[in-house]
C-alpha positions in Angstrom: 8.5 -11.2 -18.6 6.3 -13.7 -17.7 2.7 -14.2 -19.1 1.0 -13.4 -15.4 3.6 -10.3 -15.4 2.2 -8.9 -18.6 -2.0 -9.4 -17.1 -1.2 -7.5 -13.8 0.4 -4.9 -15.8 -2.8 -4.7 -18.1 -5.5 -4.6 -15.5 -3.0 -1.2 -14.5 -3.3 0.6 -17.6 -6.9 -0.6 -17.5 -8.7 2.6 -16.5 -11.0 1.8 -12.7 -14.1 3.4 -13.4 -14.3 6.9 -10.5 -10.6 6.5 -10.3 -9.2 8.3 -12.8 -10.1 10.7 -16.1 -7.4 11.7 -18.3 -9.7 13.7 -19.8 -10.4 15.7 -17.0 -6.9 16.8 -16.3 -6.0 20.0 -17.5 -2.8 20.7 -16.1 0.6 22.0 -18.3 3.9 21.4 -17.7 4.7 24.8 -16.4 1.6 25.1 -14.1 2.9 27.2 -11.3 0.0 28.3 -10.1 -2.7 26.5 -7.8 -6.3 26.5 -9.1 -9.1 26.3 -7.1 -11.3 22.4 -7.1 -14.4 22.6 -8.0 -17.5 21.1 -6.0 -17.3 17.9 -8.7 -13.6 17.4 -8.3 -14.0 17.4 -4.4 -16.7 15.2 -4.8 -14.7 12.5 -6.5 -11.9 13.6 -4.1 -14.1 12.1 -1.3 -15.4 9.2 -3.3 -11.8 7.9 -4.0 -10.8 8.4 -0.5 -14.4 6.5 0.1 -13.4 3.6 -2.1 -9.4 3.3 -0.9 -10.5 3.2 2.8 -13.0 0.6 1.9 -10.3 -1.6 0.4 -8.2 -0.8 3.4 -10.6 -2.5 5.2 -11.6 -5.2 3.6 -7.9 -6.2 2.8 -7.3 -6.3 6.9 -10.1 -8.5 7.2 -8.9 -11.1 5.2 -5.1 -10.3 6.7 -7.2 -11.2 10.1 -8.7 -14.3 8.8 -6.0 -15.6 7.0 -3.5 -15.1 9.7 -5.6 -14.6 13.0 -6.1 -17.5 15.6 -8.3 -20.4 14.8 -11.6 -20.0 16.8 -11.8 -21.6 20.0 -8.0 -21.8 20.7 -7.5 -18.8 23.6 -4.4 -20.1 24.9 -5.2 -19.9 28.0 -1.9 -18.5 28.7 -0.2 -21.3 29.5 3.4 -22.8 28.2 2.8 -25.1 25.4 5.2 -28.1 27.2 
């Protein structure tokens, strides 16, 4: 592995604040019943679906800029010879 391999892997195990609590997970191995969310966990539900659609976002725009037309060049339409 490469030194850059081993720093992406580390900011992954590097825990995103509002992403994710290990702390709060109280599920077993055998949980075969489905428990009901609380108000807090739906909360957070809706604040990581907040934060992913925001990165959505701004990862398009910069797909857009990066890769879109340069202003002022419309085409026109016409054949380039």
């Amino acid at each position: 592995m490469k030194i850059n391999d081993i720093e992406v892997l580390r900011e992954f195990q590097e825990a995103i604040p509002g992403m994710q609590d290990l702390s709060d997970d109280n599920s077993t191995k055998y949980a075969l019943r489905q428990t009901r969310l609380t108000l807090k966990q739906i909360n957070k539900l809706r604040k990581m679906n907040d934060i992913r659609e925001y990165e959505k976002e701004a990862k398009l725009k910069n797909i857009r800029a990066q890769y879109g037309a340069p202003p002022g060049e419309d085409g026109g339409g016409m054949e380039p010879f």
